[in-house]
DOKOL-958366 format. One record per residue (C-alpha): residue number from 1; x, y, z; residue in one letter. Coordinates in steps of 0.02 Angstrom, whole numbers. Last residue first. Layout:
N
k,px,py,pz,r
NUM,X,Y,Z,A
...
# end
This chain:
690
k,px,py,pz,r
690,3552,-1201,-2096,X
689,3539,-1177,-1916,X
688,3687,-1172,-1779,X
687,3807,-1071,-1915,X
686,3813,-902,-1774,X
685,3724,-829,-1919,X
684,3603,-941,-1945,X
683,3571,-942,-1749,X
682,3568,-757,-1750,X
681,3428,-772,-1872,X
680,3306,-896,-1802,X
679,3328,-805,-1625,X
678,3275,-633,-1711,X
677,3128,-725,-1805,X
676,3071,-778,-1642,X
675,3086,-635,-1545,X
674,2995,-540,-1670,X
673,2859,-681,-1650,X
672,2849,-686,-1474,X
671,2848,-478,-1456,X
670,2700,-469,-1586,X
669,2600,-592,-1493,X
668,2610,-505,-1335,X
667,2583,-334,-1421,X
666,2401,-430,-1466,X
665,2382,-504,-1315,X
664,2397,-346,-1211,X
663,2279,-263,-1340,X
662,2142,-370,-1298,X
661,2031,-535,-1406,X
660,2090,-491,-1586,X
659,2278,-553,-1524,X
658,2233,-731,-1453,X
657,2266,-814,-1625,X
656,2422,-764,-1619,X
655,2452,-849,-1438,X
654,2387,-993,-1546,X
653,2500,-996,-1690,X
652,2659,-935,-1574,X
651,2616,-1042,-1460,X
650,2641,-1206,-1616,X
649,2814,-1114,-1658,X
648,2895,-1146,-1544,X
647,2846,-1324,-1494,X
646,2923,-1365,-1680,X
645,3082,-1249,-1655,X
644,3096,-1366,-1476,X
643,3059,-1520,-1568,X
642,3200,-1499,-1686,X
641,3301,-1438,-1594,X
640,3313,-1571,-1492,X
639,3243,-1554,-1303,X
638,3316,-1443,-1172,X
637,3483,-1469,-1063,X
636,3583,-1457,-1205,X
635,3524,-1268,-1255,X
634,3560,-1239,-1064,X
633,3745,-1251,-1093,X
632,3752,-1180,-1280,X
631,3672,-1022,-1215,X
630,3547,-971,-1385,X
629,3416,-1100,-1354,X
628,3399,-1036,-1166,X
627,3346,-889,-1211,X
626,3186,-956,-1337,X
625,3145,-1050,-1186,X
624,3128,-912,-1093,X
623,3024,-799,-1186,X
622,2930,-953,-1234,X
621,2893,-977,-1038,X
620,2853,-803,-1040,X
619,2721,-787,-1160,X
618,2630,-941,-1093,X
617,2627,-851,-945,X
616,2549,-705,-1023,X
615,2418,-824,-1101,X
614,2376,-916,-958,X
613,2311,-753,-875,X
612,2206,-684,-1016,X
611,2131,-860,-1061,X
610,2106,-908,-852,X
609,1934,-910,-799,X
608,1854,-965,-971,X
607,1996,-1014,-1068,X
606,2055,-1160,-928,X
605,2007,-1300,-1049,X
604,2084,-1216,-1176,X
603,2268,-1255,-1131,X
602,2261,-1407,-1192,X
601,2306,-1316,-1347,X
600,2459,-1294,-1321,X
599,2503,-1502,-1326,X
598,2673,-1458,-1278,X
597,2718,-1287,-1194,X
596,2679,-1296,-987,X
595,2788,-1476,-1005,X
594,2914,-1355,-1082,X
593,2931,-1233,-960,X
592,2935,-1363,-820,X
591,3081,-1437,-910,X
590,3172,-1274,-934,X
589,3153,-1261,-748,X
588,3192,-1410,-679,X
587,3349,-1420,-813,X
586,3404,-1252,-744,X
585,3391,-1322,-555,X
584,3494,-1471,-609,X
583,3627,-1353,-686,X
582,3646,-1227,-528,X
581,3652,-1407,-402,X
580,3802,-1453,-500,X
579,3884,-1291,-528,X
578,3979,-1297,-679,X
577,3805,-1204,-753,X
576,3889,-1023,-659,X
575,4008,-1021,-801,X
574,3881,-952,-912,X
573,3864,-780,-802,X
572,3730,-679,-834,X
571,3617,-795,-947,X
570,3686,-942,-812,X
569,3626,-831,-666,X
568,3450,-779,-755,X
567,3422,-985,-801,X
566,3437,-1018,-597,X
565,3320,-898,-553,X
564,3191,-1009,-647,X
563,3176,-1125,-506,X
562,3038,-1077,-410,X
561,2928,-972,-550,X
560,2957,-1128,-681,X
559,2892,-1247,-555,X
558,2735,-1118,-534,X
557,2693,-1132,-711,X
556,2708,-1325,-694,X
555,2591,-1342,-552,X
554,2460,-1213,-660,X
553,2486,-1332,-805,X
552,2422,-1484,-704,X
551,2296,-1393,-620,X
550,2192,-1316,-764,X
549,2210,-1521,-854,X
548,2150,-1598,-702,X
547,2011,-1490,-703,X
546,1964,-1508,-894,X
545,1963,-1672,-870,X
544,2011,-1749,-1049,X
543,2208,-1755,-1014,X
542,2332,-1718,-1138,X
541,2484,-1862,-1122,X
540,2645,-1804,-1059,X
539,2625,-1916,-902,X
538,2637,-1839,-714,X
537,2456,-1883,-684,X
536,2328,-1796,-629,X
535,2266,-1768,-435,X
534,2114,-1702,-451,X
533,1999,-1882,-422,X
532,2125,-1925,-305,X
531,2119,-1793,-195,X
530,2270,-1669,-187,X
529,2390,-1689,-38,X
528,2510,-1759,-166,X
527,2508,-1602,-271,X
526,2540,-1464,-132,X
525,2652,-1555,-38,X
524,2762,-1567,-207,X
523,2735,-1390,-202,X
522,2781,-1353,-20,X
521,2963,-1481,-73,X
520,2958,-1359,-227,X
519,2961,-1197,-106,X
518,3078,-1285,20,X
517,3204,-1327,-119,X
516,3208,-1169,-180,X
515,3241,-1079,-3,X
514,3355,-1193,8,X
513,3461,-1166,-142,X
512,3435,-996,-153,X
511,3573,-943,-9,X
510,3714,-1006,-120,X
509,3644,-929,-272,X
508,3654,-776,-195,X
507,3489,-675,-151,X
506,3434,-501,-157,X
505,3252,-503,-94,X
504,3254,-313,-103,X
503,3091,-273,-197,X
502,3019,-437,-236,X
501,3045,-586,-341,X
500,3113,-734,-233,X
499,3036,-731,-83,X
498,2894,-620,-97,X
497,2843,-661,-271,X
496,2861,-874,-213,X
495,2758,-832,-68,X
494,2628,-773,-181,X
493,2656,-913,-286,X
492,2635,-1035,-146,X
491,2443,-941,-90,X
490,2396,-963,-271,X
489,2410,-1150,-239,X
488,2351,-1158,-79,X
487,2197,-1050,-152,X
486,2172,-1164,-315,X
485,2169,-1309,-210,X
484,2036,-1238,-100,X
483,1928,-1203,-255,X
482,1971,-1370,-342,X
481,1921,-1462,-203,X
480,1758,-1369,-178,X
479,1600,-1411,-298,X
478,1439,-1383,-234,X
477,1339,-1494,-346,X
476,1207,-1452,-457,X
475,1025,-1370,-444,X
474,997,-1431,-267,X
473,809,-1497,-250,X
472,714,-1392,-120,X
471,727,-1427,86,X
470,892,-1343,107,X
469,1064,-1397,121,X
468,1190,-1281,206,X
467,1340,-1220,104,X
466,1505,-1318,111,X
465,1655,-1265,237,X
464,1745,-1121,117,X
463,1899,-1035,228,X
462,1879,-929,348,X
461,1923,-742,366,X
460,2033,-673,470,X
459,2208,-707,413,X
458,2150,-646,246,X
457,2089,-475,302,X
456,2246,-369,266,X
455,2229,-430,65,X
454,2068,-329,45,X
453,2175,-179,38,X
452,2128,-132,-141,X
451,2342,-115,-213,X
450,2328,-3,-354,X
449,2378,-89,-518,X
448,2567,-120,-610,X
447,2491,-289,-716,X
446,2555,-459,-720,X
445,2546,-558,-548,X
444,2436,-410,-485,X
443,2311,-495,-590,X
442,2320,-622,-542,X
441,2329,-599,-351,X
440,2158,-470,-384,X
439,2064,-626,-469,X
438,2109,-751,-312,X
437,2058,-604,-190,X
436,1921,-571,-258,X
435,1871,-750,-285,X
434,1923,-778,-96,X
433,1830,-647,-35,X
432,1663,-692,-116,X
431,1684,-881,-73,X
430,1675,-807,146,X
429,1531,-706,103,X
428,1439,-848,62,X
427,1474,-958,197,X
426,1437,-797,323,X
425,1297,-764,233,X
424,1176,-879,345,X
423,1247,-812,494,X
422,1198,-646,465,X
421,1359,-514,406,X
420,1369,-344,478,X
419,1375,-408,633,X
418,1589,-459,617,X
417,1635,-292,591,X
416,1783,-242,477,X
415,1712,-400,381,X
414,1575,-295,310,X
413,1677,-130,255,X
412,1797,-250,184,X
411,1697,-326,89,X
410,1617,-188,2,X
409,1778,-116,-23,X
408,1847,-260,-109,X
407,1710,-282,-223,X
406,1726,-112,-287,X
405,1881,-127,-325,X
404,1843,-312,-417,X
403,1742,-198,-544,X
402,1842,-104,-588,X
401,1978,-248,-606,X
400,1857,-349,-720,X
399,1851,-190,-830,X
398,2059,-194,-820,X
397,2050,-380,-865,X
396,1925,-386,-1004,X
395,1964,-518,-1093,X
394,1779,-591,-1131,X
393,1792,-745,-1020,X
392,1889,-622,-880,X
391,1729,-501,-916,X
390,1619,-659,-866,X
389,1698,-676,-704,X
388,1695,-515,-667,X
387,1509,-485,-672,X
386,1489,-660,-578,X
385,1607,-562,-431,X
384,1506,-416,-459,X
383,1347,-503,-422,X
382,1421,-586,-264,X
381,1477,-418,-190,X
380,1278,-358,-215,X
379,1233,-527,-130,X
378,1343,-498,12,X
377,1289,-325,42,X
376,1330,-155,25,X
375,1215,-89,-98,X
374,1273,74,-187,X
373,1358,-39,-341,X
372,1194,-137,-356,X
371,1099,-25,-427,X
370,1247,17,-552,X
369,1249,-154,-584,X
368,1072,-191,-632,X
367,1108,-136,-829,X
366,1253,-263,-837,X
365,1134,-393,-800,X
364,1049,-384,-962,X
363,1191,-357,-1069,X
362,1281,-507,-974,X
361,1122,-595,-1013,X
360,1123,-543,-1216,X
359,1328,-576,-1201,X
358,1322,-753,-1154,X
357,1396,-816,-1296,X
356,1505,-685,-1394,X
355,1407,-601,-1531,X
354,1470,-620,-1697,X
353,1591,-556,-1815,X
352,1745,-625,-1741,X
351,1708,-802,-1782,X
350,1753,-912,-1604,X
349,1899,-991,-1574,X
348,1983,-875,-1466,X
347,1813,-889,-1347,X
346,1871,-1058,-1328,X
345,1727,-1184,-1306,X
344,1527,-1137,-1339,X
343,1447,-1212,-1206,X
342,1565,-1140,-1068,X
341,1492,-951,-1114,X
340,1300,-1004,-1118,X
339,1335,-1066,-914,X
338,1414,-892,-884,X
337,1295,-771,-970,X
336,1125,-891,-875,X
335,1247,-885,-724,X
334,1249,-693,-731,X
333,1075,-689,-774,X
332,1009,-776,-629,X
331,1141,-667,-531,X
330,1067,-504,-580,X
329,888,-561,-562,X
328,930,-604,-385,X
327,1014,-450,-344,X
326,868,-349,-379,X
325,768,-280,-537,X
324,726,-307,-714,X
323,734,-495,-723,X
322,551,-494,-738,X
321,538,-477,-571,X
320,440,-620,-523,X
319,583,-712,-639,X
318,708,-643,-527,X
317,621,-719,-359,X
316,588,-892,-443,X
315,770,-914,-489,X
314,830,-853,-332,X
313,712,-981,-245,X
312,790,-1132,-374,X
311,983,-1066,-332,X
310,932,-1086,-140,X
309,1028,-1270,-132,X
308,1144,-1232,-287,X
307,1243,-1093,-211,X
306,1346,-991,-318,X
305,1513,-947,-295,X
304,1617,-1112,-322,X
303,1720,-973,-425,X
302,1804,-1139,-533,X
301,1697,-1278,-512,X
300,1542,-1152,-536,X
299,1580,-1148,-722,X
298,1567,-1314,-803,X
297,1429,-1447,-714,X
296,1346,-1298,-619,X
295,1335,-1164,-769,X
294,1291,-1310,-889,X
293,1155,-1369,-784,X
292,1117,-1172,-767,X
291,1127,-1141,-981,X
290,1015,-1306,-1030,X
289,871,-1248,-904,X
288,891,-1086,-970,X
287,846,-1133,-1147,X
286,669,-1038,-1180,X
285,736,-894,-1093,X
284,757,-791,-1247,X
283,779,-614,-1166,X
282,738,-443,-1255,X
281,781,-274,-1250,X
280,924,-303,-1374,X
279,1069,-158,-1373,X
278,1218,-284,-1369,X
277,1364,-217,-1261,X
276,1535,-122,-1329,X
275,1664,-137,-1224,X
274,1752,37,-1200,X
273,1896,42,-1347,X
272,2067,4,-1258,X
271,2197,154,-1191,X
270,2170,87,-1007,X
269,2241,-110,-1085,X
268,2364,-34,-1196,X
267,2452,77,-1043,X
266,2428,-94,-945,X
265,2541,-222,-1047,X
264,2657,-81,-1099,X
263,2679,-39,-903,X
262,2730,-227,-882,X
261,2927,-167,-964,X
260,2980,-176,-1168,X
259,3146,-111,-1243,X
258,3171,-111,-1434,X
257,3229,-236,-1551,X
256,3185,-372,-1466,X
255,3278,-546,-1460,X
254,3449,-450,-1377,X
253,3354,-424,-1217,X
252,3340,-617,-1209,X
251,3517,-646,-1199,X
250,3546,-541,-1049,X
249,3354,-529,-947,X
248,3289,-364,-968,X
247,3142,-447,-1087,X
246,3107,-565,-956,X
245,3013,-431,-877,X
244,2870,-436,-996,X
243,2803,-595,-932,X
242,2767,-512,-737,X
241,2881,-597,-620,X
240,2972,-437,-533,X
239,2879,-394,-396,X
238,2835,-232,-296,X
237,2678,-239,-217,X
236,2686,-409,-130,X
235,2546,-554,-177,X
234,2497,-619,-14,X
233,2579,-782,63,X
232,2702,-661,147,X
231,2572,-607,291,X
230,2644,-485,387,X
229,2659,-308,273,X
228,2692,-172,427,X
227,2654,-41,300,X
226,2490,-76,248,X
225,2413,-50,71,X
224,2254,47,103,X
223,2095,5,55,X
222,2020,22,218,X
221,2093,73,369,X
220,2269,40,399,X
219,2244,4,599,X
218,2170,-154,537,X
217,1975,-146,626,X
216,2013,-293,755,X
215,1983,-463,774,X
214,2001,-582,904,X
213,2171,-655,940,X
212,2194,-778,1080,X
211,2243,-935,980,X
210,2353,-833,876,X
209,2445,-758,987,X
208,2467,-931,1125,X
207,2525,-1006,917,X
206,2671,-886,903,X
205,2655,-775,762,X
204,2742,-806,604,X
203,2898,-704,568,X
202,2889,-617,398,X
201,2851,-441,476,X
200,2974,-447,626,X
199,3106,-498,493,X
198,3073,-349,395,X
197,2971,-334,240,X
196,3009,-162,134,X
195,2880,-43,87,X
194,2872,25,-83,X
193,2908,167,-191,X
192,2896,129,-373,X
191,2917,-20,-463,X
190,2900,7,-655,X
189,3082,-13,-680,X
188,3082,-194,-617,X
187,3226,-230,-497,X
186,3357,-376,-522,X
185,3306,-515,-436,X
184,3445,-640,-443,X
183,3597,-535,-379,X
182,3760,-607,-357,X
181,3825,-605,-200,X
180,3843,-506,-23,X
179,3785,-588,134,X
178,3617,-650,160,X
177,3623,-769,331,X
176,3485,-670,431,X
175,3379,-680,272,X
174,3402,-846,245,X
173,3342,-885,433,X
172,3185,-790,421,X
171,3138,-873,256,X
170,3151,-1045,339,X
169,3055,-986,453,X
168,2933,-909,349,X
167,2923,-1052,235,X
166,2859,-1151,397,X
165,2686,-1059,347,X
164,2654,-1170,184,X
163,2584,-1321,318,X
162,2406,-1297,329,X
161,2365,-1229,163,X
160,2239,-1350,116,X
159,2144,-1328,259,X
158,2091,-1423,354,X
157,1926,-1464,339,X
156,1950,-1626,207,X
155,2001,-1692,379,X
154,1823,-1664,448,X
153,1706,-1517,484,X
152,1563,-1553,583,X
151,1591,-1486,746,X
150,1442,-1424,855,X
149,1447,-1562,993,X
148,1602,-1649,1051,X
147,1610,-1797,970,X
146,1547,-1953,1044,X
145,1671,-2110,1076,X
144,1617,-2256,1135,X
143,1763,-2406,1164,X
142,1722,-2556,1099,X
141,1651,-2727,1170,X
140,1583,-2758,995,X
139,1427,-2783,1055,X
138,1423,-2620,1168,X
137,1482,-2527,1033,X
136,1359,-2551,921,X
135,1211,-2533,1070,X
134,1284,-2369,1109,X
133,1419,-2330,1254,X
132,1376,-2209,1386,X
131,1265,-2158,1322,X
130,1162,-2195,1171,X
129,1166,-2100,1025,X
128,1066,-2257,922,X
127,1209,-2235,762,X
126,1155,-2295,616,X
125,1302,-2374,512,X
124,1446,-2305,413,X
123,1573,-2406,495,X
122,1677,-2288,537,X
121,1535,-2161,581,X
120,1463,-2307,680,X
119,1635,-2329,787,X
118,1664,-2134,789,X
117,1494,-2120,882,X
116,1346,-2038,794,X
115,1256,-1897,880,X
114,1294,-1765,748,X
113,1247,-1858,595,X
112,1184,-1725,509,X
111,1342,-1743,360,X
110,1455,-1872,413,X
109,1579,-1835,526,X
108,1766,-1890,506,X
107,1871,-1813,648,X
106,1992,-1664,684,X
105,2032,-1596,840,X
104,1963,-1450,914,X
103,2115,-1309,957,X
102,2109,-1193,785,X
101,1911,-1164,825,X
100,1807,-1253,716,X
99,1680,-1197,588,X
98,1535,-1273,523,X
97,1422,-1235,703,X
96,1395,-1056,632,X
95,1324,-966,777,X
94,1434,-1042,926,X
93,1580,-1062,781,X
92,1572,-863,777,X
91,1619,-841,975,X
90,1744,-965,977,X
89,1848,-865,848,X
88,1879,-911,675,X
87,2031,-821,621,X
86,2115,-985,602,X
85,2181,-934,457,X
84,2356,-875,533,X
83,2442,-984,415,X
82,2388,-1125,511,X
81,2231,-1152,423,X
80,2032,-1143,438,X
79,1944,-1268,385,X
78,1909,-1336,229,X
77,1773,-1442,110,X
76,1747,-1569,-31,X
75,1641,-1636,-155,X
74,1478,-1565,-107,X
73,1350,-1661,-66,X
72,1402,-1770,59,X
71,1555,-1909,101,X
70,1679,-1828,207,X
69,1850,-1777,86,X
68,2011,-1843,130,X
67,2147,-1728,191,X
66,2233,-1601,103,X
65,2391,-1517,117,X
64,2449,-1708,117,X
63,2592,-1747,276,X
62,2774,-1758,259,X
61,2798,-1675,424,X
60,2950,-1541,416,X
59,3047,-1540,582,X
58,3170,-1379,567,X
57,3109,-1286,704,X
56,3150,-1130,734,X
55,2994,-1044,696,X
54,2912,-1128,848,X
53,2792,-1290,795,X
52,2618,-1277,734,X
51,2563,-1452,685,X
50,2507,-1545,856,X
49,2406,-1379,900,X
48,2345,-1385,738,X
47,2293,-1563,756,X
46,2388,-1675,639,X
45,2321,-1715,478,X
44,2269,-1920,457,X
43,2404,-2016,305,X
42,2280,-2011,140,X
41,2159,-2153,109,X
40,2181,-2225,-53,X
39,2231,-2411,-36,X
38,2132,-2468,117,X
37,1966,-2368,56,X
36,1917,-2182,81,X
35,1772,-2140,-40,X
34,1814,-2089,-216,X
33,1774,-1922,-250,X
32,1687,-1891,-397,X
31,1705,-1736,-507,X
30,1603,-1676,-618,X
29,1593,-1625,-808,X
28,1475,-1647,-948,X
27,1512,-1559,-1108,X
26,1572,-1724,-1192,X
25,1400,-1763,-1161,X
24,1295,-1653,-1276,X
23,1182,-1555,-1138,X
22,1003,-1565,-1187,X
21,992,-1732,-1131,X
20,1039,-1698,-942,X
19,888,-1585,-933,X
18,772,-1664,-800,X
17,932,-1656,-657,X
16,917,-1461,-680,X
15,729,-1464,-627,X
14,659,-1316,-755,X
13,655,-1161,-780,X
12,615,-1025,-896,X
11,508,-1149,-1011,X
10,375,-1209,-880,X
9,373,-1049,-759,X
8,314,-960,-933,X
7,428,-831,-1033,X
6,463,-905,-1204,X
5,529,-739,-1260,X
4,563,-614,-1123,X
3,518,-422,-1167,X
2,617,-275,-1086,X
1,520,-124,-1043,X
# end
C-alpha cells in the first residue's frame, strides 16, 4: 500500500489563491484581456449566414479570425465555425444553452445576464428585464433589444477558424487550371498507398447542407482512414514536410554523406529503451498546493483540459482514495506531475542523473492507467490526455502516441452517438478531442504513423465555449485564447500539407503563386484576429510571455511551410530566382527561417508541450538555411555571413543538447552537425571562406 507523507486535508490542499508566495514570480503567468475600448475593439464578425458565400466567390472579408473576448472568468471562448464546425445541431443547444446554432447571430452577453438588453449590456449596467422597453431604455428614448433566450456565446464565439474554408475554393479552381510544369512536391519514399482528394472531396458544402445536417455514424467506421477524404484542414496521410525530407532536396542532399528519409526518425523511436519509472511507494504531498497553482498559471494554458471550477471536488474525491483508485486520483496526480514539470524550466537543462520533475506522480498515476484503459468515458479519455501530455515533457512521442490511440477510440465510440455523453461532459469532452487531435496532427507532421480516425469527427464536434461555474472557489483560470488559436493555427498547416505537400499536389510555380498568397493572406488573418494580450509583436526582440513567445515562432514556422517551395525551385533550377515574384517568395521564406533561428533559446518557453516538435522544425529550418548558403542567389537574400555561421552554430549547441532526451534528437543532431562541417568545407573549397 502506498504511503503519503504530509497527508492531512491541511497540507494536501489548499485554496490556490492562498499560495501565491510559494510560487517565485517570474514563474507566474496569465493572461489579461483588455476590455473592448475605442482604440482596441476588433471590426464585429459577420453572421455565418452573412459569411458563407458560394465557392465561386472571390469576395475575401478582411475581418479578425477572432472576435473580442466577453468579460468572465475565463479569458476567452468559441463557437462553432464555418468550416463545417457548425455541427451543433438545434437539438444539443436545447440541452447545452452555450452553443449556437450556425443561423443565431452574434452578440456581446455577459456571463448570467440573460435578461439584459443590448443597451445595459453596452453599458455594463443592471438590466430591470422589463418589457417592452426597460426603465434604461425608456430614459434614453432607445430602442429595447432582448436576446433571444439560451444564447450566450459572443464574438469571441466564433470561431477562430471562421474564414480558412474559402481556401477550398480557391484550391478548387487551381486544381482545374494545373497544367504540366515543374514539380514542387516531389514524393516522399516512405509514402505508401494512399487515397487521392478529388474536386468533389475539397469542395465545401453548400451552406442549405450544412445547416440541415445532423449526424451520422461515418460510413468508415471507426478508426479507419476514409476514402472520400473532405475536410482539407486535417493533416493528409501522405505528406512531404517532415524535417528529414529536406535531405532529397538538390544542394542539401550533397551536406550528408549518406541518404536519410522520416522512417529513421520512427525506426529509432520503436527501437528505444521502455521508459523506465521510479519504484517509490510513496507520495510527498506536502507541496501540492504550490504544484496546482503552478499547473493552472503554466500548464493548463496550453491543453486548457482541466477544469478549475470542480478541480477542488476532484481533489477531495482522490485524496478519499488515497490516490490509489479512480479517475480522479489519476488526474490529481497528473496535474500534481504536470504543475512540478513547469517549475523546473527546460527539461534539456536539467542534470541527467536525476529524476525528472514530476516523475513520482506520473509514477503514481501511471499505475491507474490500465484501469482506466477499459473505461470508456470522458474522464478516462481526459486521464490519458494528462498522461500524454507529460510523456511529450519527457520525449516520449511514440509512448504519447499509444496512448493518444487509445484516446481516439474512446472518443469516437462516444461521439458516434450523441447520448453517450451527459450534458455536463459535453464541454469536457469537446477539449479532449481537440488535444488529441492537436497531438495526433503533430505528430503526423513528422512521423510515418497509423492514421486513428478521430479526424472524420471534426466537422461535428464543437468547439471550446468556457466550462460552467460552480458554487466552490475556482482553482485558476480557464484559459482559452491560446487553445482556439492554436487550433486555427494547426488547422492552416494542415491545409498547407494538403495543398502544397501531399501525394499528387503537383504544382507549377505559376499556379503557386495564389495559392501562396491566399495561405499567408489566412495567416496574416490568423495573427491580426488574435487578442491583444496574444498578439506579439513583429520586433526581433525575445519576449518574456511565454505565450506570445510559443505563438510567435509557431507563425514563423508556418511562413516557412507556405513559401518554402520557392527555395526547392531555385535549388533545382537557379535561373528560376529571375523571377520577380520567385525571389520575393525565397526571401519570405529564408526570412521566416531565420526569425524561427535567432535568440534559440527562446524557444524554451514552449519545452513542455512542444520540445520534441520544435526541435524537428528547428532541424529543418537549419537544413534549409544551410542550402541556401551554398546558391549564390539565395545566399544574398539572407543575412551576412557572418551572422548566419554565428546563428548556425548557436542550434547546433542546443539541438545538441537535446540528444540525451530521444533517439530522434540525437540522429537529428548528428545530421545538423555533419551538414555543417560539410557546408564549411565545400565553401573553403569553392574559396567563399578562408
Amino acid at each position: 500500500m502506498a504511503t503519503i507523507a504530509g497527508t492531512n486535508n491541511g497540507d494536501a490542499y489548499c485554496d490556490p489563491s492562498a499560495s501565491n508566495s510559494i510560487l517565485p514570480p517570474h514563474k507566474k503567468f496569465s493572461i489579461s484581456i483588455p476590455p473592448p475600448t475605442a482604440n482596441n475593439i476588433m471590426p464585429p464578425l459577420k453572421t455565418p449566414t452573412q459569411a458563407l458565400k458560394s465557392p465561386n466567390d472571390s469576395q475575401y472579408s478582411s475581418d479578425g479570425i477572432l472576435g473580442q473576448p466577453r468579460k468572465r472568468a475565463m479569458s476567452g471562448s468559441s463557437a462553432d465555425g464555418e468550416n463545417g464546425m457548425e455541427g451543433v445541431n438545434e437539438h444539443e443547444a436545447e440541452h447545452n444553452p452555450r452553443k449556437r446554432s450556425s443561423t443565431d447571430t452574434i452578440d456581446y452577453p455577459r456571463r448570467r445576464a440573460t435578461i439584459a438588453c443590448e443597451i445595459c449590456r453596452g453599458r455594463k449596467s443592471r438590466c430591470d428585464g422589463a418589457k417592452p422597453r426597460c426603465r434604461l431604455c425608456t430614459e434614453l428614448n432607445a430602442e429595447c433589444v432582448y436576446r433571444e433566450p439560451g444564447i450566450k456565446l459572443d464574438a469571441g464565439d466564433k470561431l477562430i477558424l471562421e474564414r480558412l474554408n474559402r481556401i477550398e475554393g480557391l484550391l478548387q479552381s487551381n486544381l482545374v487550371s494545373q497544367t504540366k510544369g515543374i514539380s514542387l512536391a516531389s514524393q516522399s519514399p516512405t509514402t505508401s498507398n494512399g487515397t487521392a482528394i478529388s474536386r468533389e472531396d475539397i469542395m465545401p458544402r453548400s451552406v442549405e447542407n450544412r445547416d440541415r445536417s445532423v449526424y451520422t455514424m461515418p460510413i468508415a467506421g471507426l478508426g479507419t482512414w476514409m476514402s472520400s477524404q473532405t475536410n482539407i484542414s486535417t493533416m493528409p496521410k501522405i505528406h512531404t514536410t517532415p524535417a528529414l525530407h529536406l535531405l532529397q532536396w538538390p544542394v542539401i542532399r550533397d551536406l550528408v554523406s549518406r541518404p536519410y528519409d522520416p522512417q529513421h526518425l520512427l525506426q529509432l523511436e520503436l527501437s528505444r529503451e521502455p521508459l523506465q519509472l521510479g519504484t517509490s511507494l510513496s507520495l510527498d504531498l506536502s507541496n501540492t498546493s504550490a504544484y496546482v497553482q503552478a499547473f493552472f498559471d503554466n500548464v493548463n494554458v496550453w491543453y486548457a483540459c482541466v477544469n478549475p471550477y470542480n478541480w477542488t471536488s476532484h481533489y477531495r474525491m482522490a485524496l478519499s482514495h488515497g490516490f490509489r483508485e479512480g479517475p480522479e486520483s489519476c488526474i490529481t496526480l497528473l496535474v500534481l506531475a504536470l504543475g512540478s514539470a513547469s517549475l523546473a524550466g527546460s527539461i534539456s537543462s536539467l542534470p541527467r542523473d536525476k529524476e525528472p520533475p514530476g516523475m513520482s506522480y506520473f509514477s503514481a498515476a501511471w499505475g491507474l492507467i490500465p484501469a482506466l484503459m477499459t473505461r470508456n468515458t470522458t474522464l478516462s479519455s481526459q486521464c490519458l490526455i494528462l498522461a500524454s501530455a507529460y510523456l511529450f515533457y519527457l520525449v516520449r512521442p511514440l509512448e504519447a502516441w499509444s496512448l493518444l490511440s487509445s484516446t481516439s477510440m474512446k472518443l469516437q465510440l462516444l461521439l458516434s452517438d450523441r447520448g453517450r455523453i451527459p450534458n455536463h461532459s459535453k464541454e469536457l469532452s469537446e477539449r479532449v478531442f481537440w488535444n488529441a487531435l492537436l497531438f495526433e496532427s503533430d505528430l503526423l507532421a513528422e512521423l510515418d504513423l497509423p492514421h486513428s480516425g478521430i479526424v472524420q469527427f471534426e466537422e461535428t464536434v464543437g468547439l471550446p465555449g468556457g466550462f460552467d461555474e460552480e458554487d466552490e472557489e475556482p482553482a485558476g483560470r480557464d484559459e482559452l485564447w491560446y487553445f482556439l488559436a492554436e487550433i486555427a493555427l494547426r488547422r492552416l498547416l494542415n491545409r498547407v500539407s494538403h495543398m502544397i505537400y501531399s501525394k499528387g499536389a503537383m504544382t507549377t510555380i505559376a499556379s503557386l503563386e495564389p495559392l501562396v498568397a491566399e495561405l499567408d493572406f489566412q495567416l496574416t488573418q490568423w495573427y491580426e484576429g488574435l487578442p491583444l494580450a496574444l498578439q506579439f509583436p513583429h520586433s526581433r526582440v525575445p519576449l518574456s510571455n511565454p505565450v506570445q513567445t510559443v505563438l510567435r515562432l509557431r507563425y514563423f514556422a508556418c511562413r516557412t511551410i507556405i513559401f518554402r517551395p520557392y527555395i526547392l525551385a531555385v535549388l533545382e533550377n537557379e535561373h528560376a530566382i529571375l523571377d520577380t515574384a520567385v525571389r520575393d517568395n525565397c526571401k519570405k521564406a529564408l526570412e521566416a527561417c531565420v526569425r524561427q533561428l535567432e535568440h534559440i533559446t527562446v524557444h524554451h518557453a514552449g519545452h513542455l508541450p512542444y520540445l520534441w516538435q520544435g526541435a524537428l522544425s528547428i532541424v529543418s529550418q537549419t537544413l534549409l538555411i544551410m542550402g541556401a548558403t551554398m546558391v549564390p542567389s539565395l545566399a544574398a537574400l539572407l543575412p551576412p555571413v557572418q551572422q548566419m555561421d554565428a546563428i548556425i552554430n548557436e542550434v547546433l549547441l542546443e539541438i545538441e543538447s537535446y540528444a540525451h532526451l530521444a533517439p530522434s534528437l540525437r540522429l537529428s543532431a548528428e545530421i545538423v552537425r555533419e551538414a555543417e562541417e560539410r557546408r564549411q568545407l565545400m565553401l573553403r573549397s569553392a574559396g567563399l571562406r578562408v
